[in-house]
C-alpha positions as CSV (number, residue, x, y, z in Angstrom):
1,X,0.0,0.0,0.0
2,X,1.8,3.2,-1.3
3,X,1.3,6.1,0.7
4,X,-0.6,8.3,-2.3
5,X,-2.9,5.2,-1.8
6,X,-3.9,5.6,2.2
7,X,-7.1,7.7,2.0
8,X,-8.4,8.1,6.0
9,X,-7.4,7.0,8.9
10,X,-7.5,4.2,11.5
11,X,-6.5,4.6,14.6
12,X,-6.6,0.8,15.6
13,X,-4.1,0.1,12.8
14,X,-1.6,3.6,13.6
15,X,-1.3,2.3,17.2
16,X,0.0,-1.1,15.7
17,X,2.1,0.6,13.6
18,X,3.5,2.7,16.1
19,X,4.2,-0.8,18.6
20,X,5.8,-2.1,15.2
21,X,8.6,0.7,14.8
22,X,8.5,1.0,18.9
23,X,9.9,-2.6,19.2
24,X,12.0,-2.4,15.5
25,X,13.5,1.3,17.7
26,X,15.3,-1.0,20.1
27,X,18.7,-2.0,19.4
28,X,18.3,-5.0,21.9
29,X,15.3,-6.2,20.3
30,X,16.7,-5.5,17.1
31,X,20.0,-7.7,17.6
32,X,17.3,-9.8,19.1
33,X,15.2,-10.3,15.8
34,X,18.3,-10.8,13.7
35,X,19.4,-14.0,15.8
36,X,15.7,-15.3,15.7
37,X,16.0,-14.5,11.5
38,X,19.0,-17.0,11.8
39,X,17.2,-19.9,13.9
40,X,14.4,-19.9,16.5
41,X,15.9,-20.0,19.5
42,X,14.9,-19.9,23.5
43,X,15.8,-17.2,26.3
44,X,18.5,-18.8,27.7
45,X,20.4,-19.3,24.2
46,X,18.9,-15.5,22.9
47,X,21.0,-14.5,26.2
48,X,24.0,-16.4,26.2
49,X,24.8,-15.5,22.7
50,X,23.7,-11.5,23.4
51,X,25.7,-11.8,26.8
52,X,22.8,-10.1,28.4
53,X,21.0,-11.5,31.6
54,X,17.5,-13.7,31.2
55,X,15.0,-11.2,32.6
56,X,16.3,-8.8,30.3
57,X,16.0,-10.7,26.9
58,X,12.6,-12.6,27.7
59,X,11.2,-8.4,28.7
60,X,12.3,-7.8,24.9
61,X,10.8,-10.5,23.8
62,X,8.0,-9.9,24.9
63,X,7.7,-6.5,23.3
64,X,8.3,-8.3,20.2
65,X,5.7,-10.5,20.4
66,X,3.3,-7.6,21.5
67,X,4.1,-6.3,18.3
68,X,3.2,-9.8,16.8
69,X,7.1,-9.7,15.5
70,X,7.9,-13.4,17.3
71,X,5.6,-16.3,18.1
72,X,6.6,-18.4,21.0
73,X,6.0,-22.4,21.4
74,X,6.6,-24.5,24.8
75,X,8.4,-27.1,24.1
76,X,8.8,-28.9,27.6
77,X,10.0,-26.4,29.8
78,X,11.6,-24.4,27.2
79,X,10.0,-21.7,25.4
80,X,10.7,-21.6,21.4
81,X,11.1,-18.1,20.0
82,X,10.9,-17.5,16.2
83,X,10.2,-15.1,13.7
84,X,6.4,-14.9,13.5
85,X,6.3,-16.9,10.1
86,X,3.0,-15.4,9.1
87,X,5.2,-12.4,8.1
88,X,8.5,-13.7,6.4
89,X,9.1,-14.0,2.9
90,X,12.1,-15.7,2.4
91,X,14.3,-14.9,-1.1
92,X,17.6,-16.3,-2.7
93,X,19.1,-12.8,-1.7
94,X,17.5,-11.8,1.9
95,X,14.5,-12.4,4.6
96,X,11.9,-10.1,4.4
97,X,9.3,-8.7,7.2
98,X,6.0,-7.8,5.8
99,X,4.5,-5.8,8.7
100,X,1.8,-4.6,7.1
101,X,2.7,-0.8,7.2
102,X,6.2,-1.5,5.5
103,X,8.2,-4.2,4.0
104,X,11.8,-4.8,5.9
105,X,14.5,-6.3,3.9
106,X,17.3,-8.1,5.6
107,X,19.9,-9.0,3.4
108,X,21.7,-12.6,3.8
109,X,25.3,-12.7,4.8
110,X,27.2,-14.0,2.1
């Protein structure tokens, strides 16, 4: 949806919007995202690999899945964390978020 193309507004979808880009804002939750692009993962392996405490990675990820970025699956006692597959596209080239509002384009390392 081009911008020339939005006639009106909706509240209900600008406030999802605006939890979209809050939790995309983050630099944690960002490097976050990235990891989760690479392989669904749980808390303790987001942290290790972040070298940041538990507590603090499950609070981001729980932001992300607010903004319906990640979808979580207990497995056991383990929670999964993955990209919310509903949204990904994924191309020869890159992974790509379609969330709705914009289309996000992360290129693949070569």
């Amino acid at each position: 949806m081009g911008i020339a193309k939005y006639a009106g507004r909706d509240e209900g979808r600008e406030a999802a919007w605006a939890d979209t880009f809050k939790a995309l804002g983050d630099r944690t939750r960002l490097s976050i995202l990235l990891k989760l692009m690479q392989a669904e993962h749980c808390v303790t392996d987001l942290a290790r690999a972040l070298k940041m405490d538990a507590p603090k990675v499950s609070f981001h990820l729980t932001r992300l899945k607010f903004a319906g970025l990640v979808v979580d699956e207990r497995q056991g006692q383990r929670v999964i964390y993955r990209i919310n597959p509903a949204l990904v596209e994924d191309t020869a080239d890159a992974l790509i978020l379609d969330v709705e509002c914009c289309l996000l384009k992360f290129p693949k390392s070569a």
